[in-house]
Legacy VTK file of the C-alpha trace (Angstrom):
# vtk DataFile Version 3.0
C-alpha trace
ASCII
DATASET POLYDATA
POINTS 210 float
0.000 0.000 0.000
2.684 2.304 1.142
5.922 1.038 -1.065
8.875 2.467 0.500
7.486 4.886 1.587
6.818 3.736 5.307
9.527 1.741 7.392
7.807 -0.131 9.683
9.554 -1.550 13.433
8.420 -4.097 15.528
8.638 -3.738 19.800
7.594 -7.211 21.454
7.329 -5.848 24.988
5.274 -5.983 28.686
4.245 -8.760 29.708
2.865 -10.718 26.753
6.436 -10.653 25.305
7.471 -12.822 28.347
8.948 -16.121 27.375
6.467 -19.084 28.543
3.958 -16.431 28.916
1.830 -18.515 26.396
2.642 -22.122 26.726
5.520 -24.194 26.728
6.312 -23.083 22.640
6.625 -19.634 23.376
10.443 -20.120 24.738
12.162 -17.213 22.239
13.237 -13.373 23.633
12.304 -10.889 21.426
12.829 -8.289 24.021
15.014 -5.595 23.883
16.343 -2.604 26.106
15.611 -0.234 23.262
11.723 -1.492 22.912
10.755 -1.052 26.128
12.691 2.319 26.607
10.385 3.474 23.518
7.307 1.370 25.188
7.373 2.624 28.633
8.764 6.589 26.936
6.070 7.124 24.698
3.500 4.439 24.590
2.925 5.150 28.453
3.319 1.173 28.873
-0.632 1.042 27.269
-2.415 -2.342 26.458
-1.290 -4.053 23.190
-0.877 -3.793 20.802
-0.078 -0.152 20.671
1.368 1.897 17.915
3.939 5.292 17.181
3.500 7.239 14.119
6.932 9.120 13.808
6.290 9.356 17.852
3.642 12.276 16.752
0.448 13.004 18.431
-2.788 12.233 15.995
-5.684 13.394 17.488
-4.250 14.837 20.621
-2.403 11.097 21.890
1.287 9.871 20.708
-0.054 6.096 21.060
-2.858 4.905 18.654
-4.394 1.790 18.653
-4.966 0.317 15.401
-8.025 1.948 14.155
-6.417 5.285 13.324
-3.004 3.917 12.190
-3.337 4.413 8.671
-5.339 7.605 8.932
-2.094 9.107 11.321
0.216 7.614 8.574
-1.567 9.131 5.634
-1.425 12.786 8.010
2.394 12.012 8.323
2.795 11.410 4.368
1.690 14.470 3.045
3.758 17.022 4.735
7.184 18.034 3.690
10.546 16.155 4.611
12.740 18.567 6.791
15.580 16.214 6.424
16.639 13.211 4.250
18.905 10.582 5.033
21.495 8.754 2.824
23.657 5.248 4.107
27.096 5.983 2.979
28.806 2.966 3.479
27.769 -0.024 5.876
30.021 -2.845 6.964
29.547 -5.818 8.805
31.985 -8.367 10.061
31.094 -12.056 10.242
33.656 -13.088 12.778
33.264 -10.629 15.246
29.501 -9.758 14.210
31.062 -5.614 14.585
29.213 -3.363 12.565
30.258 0.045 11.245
29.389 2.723 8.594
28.496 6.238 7.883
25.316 8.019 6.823
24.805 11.547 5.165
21.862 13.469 6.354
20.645 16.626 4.482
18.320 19.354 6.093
15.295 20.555 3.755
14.446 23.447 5.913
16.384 25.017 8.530
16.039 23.084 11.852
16.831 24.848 15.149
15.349 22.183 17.815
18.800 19.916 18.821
18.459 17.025 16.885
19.811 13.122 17.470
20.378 9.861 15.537
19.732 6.287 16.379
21.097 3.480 14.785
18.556 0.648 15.608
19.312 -3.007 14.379
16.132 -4.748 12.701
15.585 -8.218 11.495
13.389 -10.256 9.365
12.350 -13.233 8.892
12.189 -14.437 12.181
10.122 -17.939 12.950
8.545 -18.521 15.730
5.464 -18.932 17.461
2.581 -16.339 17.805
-0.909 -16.535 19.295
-3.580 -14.957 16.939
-6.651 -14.483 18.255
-6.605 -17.866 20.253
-4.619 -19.759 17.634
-1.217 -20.989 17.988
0.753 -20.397 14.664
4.097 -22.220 15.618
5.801 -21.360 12.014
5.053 -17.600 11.884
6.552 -15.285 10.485
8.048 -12.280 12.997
8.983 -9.139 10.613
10.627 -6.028 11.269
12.059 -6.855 14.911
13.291 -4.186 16.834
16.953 -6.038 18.069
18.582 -3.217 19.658
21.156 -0.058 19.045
24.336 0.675 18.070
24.291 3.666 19.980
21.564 3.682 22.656
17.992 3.925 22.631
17.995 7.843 22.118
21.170 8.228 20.093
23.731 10.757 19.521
23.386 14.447 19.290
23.778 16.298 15.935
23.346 19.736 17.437
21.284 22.501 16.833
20.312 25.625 14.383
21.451 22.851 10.973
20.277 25.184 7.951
18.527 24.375 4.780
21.271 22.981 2.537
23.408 22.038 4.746
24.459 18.137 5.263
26.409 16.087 8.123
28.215 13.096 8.110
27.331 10.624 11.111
29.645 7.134 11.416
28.217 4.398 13.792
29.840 1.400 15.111
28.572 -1.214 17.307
28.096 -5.201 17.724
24.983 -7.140 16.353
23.276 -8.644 19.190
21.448 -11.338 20.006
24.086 -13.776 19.031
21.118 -15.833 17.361
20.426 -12.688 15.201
20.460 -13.365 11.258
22.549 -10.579 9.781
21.529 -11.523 6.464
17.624 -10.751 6.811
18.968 -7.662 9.251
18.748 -3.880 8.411
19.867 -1.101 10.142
18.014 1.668 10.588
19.364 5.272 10.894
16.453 7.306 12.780
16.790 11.348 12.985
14.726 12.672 16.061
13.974 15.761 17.763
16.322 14.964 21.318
13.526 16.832 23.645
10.261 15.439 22.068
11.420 11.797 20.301
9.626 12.785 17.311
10.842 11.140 14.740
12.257 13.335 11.325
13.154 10.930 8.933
14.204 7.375 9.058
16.216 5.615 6.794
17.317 1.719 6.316
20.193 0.034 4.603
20.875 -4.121 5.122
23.519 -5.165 7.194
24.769 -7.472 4.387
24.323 -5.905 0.470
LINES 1 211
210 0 1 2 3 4 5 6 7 8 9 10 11 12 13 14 15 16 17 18 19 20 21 22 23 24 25 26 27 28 29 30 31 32 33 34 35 36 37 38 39 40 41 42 43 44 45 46 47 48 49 50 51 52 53 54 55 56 57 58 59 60 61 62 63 64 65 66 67 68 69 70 71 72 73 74 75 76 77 78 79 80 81 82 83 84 85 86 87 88 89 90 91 92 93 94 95 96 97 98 99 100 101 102 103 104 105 106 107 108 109 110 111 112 113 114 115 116 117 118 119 120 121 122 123 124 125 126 127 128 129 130 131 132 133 134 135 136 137 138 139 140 141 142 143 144 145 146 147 148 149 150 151 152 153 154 155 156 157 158 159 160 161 162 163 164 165 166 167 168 169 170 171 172 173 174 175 176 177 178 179 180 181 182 183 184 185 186 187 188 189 190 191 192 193 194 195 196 197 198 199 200 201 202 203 204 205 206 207 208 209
């Protein structure tokens, strides 16, 4: 519906993210520190499922529940980029599971909040069980999973008063983690936010392995 136009993450937090919390099949950990930083930060630690649009209030709450998701997204969709994000490079190695690379961002409009940038690890692909409405689906398929960051939950600063035209250069480094993880259905995400609200600018993703 949306292309490429929408990157989507997944949180598995609270208590229904609990291994065993299901049954005796529901042994995996999706959890992460950076989930429920987000959860408990912005989604006030609400019944699930619970979503963010850019971390944006839609119709005077930051978390929606699913019935104006794609009405919030549409909102977000039509207004102007302030800032766009390019991957530079992006390196990962398969002995040490280290990551590293570099990402261009480029302000649209002049942008005088302090902004940050998260590097957020993401994986596909994922199979294991999930209870859907009742029904135990052993072989699903878990996309877009939050794994963690390279660089904490709330990133890196990239300062203040960045004027229309003007770029920066932002290297990350970090290790992929959980040792389980599949870099080869992974992503990483490079996510420009406002530091004081979260909001999100822009978000862009490259894979960990081209």
């Amino acid at each position: 519906m949306y292309g490429d136009r929408v990157l989507v993450l997944g949180l598995h937090v609270g208590i229904f993210a609990q291994p065993g919390i299901w049954g005796p099949d529901y042994t995996y950990d999706f959890r992460s520190q950076a989930s429920t930083d987000v959860y408990t930060a912005l989604a006030n630690n609400l019944p699930l499922p619970v979503g963010l649009v850019n971390r944006k209030a839609y119709q005077g709450s930051v978390p929606l529940y699913s019935g104006t998701w794609a009405s919030a997204v549409d909102a977000e969709l039509k207004k102007t980029p302030r800032a766009g994000i390019e991957f530079d490079t992006i390196t990962y190695n398969t002995s040490t599971r280290a990551i590293s690379g570099s990402v261009t961002v480029e302000f649209l409009s002049t942008i005088t909040e302090e902004l940050s940038i998260s590097f957020f690890t993401v994986e596909d692909s994922i199979i294991q069980p999930q209870l859907d409405n009742g029904v135990d689906i052993l072989q699903y398929n878990h996309m877009h999973v939050l794994r963690g960051s390279l660089n904490s939950t709330w990133g890196q600063s990239i300062g203040t008063d960045n004027a229309a035209g003007s770029k920066k250069t932002i290297t990350f480094s970090g290790t992929y983690n959980p040792t389980d993880a599949i870099p080869e259905n992974s992503f990483v995400y490079a996510i420009v936010i406002n530091k004081a609200t979260k909001e999100v600018v822009n978000v862009e993703e490259a894979h960990m392995i081209n």
